[in-house]
C-alpha positions as CSV (number, residue, x, y, z in Angstrom):
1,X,-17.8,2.0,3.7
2,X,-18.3,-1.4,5.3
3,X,-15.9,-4.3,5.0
4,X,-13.0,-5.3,7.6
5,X,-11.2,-2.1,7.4
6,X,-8.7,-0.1,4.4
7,X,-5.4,-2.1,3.2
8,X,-3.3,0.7,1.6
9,X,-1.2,-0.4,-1.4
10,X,1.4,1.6,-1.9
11,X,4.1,0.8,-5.5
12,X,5.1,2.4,-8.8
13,X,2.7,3.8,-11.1
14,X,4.8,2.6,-14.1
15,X,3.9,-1.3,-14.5
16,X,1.6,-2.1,-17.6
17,X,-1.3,-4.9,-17.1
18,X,1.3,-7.6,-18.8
19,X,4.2,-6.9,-15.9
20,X,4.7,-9.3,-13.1
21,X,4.6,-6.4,-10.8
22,X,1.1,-5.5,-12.1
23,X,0.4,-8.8,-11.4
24,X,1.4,-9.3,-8.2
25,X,-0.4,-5.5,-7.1
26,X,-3.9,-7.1,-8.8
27,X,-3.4,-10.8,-6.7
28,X,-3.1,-8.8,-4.0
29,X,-6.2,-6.4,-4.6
30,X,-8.3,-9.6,-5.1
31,X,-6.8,-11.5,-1.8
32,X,-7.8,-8.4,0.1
33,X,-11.3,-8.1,-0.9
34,X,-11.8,-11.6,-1.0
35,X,-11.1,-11.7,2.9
36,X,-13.6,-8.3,2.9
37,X,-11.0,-5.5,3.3
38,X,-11.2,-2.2,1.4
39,X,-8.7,-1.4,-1.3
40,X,-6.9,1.8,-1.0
41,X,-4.6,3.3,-3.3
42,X,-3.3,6.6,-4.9
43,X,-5.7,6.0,-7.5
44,X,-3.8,6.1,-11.0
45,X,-2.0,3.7,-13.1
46,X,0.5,0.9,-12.4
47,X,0.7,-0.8,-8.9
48,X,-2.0,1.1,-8.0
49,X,-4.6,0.0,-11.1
50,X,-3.8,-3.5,-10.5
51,X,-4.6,-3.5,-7.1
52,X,-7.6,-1.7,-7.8
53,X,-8.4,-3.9,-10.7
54,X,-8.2,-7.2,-8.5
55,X,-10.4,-5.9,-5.6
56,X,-13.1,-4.5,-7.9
57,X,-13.3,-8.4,-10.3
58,X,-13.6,-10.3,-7.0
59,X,-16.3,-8.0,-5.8
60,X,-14.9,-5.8,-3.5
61,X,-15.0,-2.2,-3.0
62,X,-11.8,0.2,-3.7
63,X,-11.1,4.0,-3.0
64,X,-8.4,6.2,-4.8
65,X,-6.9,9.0,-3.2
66,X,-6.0,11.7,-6.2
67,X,-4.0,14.8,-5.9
68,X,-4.5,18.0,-7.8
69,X,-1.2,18.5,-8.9
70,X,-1.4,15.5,-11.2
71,X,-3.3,17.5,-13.6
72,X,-2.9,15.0,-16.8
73,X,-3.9,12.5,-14.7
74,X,-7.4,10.9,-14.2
75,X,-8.5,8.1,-11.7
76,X,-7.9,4.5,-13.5
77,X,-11.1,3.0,-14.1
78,X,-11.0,0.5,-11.3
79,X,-11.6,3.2,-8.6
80,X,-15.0,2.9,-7.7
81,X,-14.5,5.8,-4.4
82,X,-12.1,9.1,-4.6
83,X,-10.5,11.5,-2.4
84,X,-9.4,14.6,-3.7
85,X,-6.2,16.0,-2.2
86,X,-4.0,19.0,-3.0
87,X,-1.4,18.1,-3.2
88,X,1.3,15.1,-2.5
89,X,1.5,15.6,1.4
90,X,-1.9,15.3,2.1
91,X,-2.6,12.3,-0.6
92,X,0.2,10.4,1.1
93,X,-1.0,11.9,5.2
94,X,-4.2,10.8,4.1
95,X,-3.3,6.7,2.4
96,X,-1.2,6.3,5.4
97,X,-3.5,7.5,8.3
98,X,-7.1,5.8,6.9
99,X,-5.3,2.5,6.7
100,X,-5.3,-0.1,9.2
101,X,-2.1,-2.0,7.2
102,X,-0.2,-1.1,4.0
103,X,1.5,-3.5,1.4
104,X,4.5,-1.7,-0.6
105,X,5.0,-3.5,-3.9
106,X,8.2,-2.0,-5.6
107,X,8.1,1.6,-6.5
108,X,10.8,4.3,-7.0
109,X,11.2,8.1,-5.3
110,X,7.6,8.5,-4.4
111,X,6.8,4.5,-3.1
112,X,9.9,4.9,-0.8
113,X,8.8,8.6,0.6
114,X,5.4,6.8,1.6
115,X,7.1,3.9,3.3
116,X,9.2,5.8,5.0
117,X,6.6,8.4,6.4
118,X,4.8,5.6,7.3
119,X,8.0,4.9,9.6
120,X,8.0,8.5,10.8
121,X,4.4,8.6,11.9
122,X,4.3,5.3,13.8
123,X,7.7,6.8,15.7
124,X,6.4,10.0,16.4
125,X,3.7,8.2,17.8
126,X,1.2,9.6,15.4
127,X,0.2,6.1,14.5
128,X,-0.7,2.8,16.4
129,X,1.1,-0.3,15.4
130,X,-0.1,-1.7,11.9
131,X,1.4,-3.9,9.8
132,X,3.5,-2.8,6.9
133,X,4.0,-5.3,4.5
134,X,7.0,-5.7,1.8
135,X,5.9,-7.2,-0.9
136,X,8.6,-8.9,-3.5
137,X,12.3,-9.2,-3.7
138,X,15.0,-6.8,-2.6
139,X,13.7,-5.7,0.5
140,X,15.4,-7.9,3.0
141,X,18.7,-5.9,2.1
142,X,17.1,-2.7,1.9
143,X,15.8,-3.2,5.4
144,X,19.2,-4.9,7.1
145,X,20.8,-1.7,5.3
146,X,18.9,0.6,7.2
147,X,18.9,-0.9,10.2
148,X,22.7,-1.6,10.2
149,X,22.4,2.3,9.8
150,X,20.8,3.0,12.3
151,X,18.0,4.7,10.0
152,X,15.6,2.2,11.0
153,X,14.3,1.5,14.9
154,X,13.3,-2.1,16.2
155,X,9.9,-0.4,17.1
156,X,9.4,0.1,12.8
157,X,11.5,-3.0,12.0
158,X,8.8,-4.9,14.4
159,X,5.7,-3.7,12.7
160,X,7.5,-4.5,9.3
161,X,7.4,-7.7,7.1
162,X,8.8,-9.2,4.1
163,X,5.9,-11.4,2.0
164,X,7.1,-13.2,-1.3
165,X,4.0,-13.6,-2.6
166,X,0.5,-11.5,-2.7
167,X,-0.7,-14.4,-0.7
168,X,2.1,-14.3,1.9
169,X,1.6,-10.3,2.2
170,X,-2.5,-10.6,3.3
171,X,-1.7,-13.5,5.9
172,X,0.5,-11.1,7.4
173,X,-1.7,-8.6,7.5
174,X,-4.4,-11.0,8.6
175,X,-2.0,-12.4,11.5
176,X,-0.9,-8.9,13.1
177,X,-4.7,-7.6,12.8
178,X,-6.3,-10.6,14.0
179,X,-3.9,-11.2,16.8
């Protein structure tokens, strides 16, 4: 796979293709492979097609990583590259680990869980620093919550940002990578 390295983008698989957060997830996918990263994603519908969806129209290249458990499921059609996993562990080990920076558009149970693993590698020191990037409103709470806590260390508070746009999110990533 050539290009500047994988972007995860992590976010609910609800979103239709009329939804702002659809939206915002294919902006993104188009930003990223416009500046030559690879798109990956969990490979189904939602935040996850959109992002795909953008990379793939401006010409860029995007890999899904499916699970065997989702087994009325199939890729969305804007993956162009899988990985099969089997099951939700590994999918999520697997996003997390080939990525050299995640975006997290808004999500529910599952978006969360990969955020916060994310967390839990980089403190067990499983992961070097990359960005992860919070895409959208909400999160500045969610994050002063946690930290106020104590659920969240300055070591994952430092390699986490808040973007309010897709454009915001991929100068982040750009910033931290590049810097």
């Amino acid at each position: 796979m050539a290009g500047r390295g994988l972007v995860a983008v992590f976010g609910s698989s609800e979103p239709v293709p009329d939804s702002l957060l659809y939206q915002e997830a294919r902006e993104t996918g188009r930003m990223l492979a416009e500046r030559g990263y690879i798109v990956l994603t969990g490979g189904y519908s939602g935040v996850m097609e959109g992002a795909s969806r953008g990379a793939m129209e401006a010409g860029g290249h995007t890999v899904g990583v499916l699970c065997d458990i989702f087994t009325r499921r199939t890729a969305n059609e804007y993956v162009q590259e899988s990985i099969p996993t089997a099951d939700l562990l590994e999918r999520t080990r697997i996003l997390i680990e080939k990525s050299a920076a995640c975006v997290i558009l808004h999500g529910k149970a599952g978006t969360l869980a990969e955020l916060t693993f994310t967390w839990a590698l980089h403190r067990a020191g499983c992961l070097p620093d990359r960005p992860v990037i919070l895409l959208g409103e909400g999160w500045p709470g969610f994050l002063d919550s946690l930290s106020a806590a104590g659920m969240l260390d300055p070591a994952q508070r430092e390699i986490t940002a808040i973007a309010a746009t897709p454009r915001d999110a991929v100068d982040k990533i750009e910033r931290f990578l590049e810097g």
